[in-house]
VMD Tcl script that draws the C-alpha trace (Angstrom):
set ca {
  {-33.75 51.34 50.49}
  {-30.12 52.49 50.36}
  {-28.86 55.56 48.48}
  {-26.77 52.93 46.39}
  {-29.35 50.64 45.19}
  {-31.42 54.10 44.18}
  {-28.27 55.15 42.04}
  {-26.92 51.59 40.99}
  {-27.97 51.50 36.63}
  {-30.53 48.71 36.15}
  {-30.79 46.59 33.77}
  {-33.67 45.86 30.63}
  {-35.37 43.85 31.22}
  {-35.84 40.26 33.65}
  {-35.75 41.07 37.47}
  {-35.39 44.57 38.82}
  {-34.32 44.08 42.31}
  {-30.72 45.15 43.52}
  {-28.56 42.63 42.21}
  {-27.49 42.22 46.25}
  {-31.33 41.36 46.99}
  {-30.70 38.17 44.13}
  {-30.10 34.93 46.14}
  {-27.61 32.60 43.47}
  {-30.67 30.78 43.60}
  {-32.55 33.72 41.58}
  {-29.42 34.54 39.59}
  {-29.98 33.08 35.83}
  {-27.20 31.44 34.00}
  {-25.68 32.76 31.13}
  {-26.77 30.91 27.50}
  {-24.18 28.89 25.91}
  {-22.79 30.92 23.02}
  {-24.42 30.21 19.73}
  {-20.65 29.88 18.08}
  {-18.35 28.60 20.89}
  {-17.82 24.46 21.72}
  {-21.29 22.56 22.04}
  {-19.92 19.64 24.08}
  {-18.33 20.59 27.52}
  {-17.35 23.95 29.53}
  {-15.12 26.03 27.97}
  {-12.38 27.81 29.65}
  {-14.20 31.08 29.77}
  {-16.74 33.53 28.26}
  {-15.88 33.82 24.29}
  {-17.82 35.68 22.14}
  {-16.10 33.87 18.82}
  {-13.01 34.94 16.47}
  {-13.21 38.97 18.43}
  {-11.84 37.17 21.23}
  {-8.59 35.76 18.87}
  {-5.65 37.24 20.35}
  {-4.45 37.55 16.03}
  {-7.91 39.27 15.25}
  {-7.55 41.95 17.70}
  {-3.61 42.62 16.73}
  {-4.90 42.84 13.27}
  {-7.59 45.69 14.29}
  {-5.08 47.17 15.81}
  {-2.34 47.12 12.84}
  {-4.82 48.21 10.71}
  {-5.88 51.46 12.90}
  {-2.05 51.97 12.93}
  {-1.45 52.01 9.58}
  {-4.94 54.61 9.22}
  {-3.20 57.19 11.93}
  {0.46 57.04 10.16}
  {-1.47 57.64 6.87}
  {-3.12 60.39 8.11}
  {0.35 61.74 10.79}
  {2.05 61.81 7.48}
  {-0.35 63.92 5.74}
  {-0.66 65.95 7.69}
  {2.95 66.27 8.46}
  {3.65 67.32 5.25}
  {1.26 70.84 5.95}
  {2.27 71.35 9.76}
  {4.16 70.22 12.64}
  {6.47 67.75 10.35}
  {9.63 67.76 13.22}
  {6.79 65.47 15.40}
  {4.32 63.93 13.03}
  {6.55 62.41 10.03}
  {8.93 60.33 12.66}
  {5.48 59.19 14.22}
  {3.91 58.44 10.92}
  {7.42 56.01 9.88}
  {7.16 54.41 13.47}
  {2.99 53.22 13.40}
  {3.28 52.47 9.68}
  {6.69 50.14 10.78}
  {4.72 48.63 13.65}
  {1.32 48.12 11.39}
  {3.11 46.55 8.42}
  {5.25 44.26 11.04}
  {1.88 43.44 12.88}
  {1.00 42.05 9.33}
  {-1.93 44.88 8.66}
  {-4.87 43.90 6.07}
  {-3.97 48.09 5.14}
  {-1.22 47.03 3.81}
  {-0.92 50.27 1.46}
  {-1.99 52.74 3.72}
  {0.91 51.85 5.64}
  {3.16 51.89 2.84}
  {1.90 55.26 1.61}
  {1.77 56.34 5.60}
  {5.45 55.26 5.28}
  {6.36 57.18 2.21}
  {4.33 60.25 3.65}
  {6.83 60.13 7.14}
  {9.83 60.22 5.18}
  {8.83 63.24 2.90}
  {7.77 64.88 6.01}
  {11.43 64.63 7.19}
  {12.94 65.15 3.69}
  {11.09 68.50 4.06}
  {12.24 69.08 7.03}
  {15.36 68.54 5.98}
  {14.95 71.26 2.89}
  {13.47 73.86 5.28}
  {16.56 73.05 7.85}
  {19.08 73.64 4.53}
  {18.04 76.02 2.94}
  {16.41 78.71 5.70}
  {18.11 77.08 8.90}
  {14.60 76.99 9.89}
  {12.14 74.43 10.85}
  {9.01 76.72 10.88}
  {7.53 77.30 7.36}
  {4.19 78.87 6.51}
  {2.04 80.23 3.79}
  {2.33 83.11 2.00}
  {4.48 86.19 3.01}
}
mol new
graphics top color blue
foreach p $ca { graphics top sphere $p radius 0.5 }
foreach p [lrange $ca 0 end-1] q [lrange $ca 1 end] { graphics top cylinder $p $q radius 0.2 }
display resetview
């Protein structure tokens, strides 16, 4: 026995020989999937509507407009010079993407552009862009 087939992660389950010691003859085929075409072969593995190219730019609008939500909160406390122009650009892309968050990326919106009206303020007033509490 080789030191890879020692170290190679096995599976639960069915046959635990090396997958190189399986002839195709031993190899099982994969079951049809419960929710995908019942007459012919389909063009490749799909495991239903996660596999929809929309679906997936959805989850990922709608984790956009979460992070510019919480960018721009944050923003407004520290760091605003970086975190409220990247809170204005995901909530853009999320509400362009056509997010179901729709008002989290509005609000992740309105929370990027106080950051920089505060920045703004703090660059008026004390020709600074560092601000803290207290003293």
């Amino acid at each position: 026995m080789q030191l890879a087939e020692l170290v190679r992660p096995r599976h639960r389950g069915g046959d635990r020989r090396p997958a190189a010691a399986l002839g195709t003859e031993d190899r099982a085929e994969a079951p049809a999937p419960a929710n995908g075409p019942k007459n012919g072969p389909t063009n490749g593995p799909t495991n239903g509507p996660a596999d929809d190219p929309a679906v997936e730019r959805r989850k990922d609008a709608d984790g956009m407009a979460v992070a510019a939500f919480v960018l721009g909160l944050v923003g407004l406390l520290v760091m605003n010079i970086v975190l409220g122009p990247t809170a204005v650009v995901l909530a853009a892309l999320a509400l362009r993407r056509g997010t179901a968050r729709r008002g989290r990326a509005l609000l992740g919106l309105a929370l990027g552009i106080a950051d920089l009206v505060v920045l703004a303020v703090l660059v008026t007033v004390d020709g600074t862009v560092v601000w803290g509490f207290g003293g």
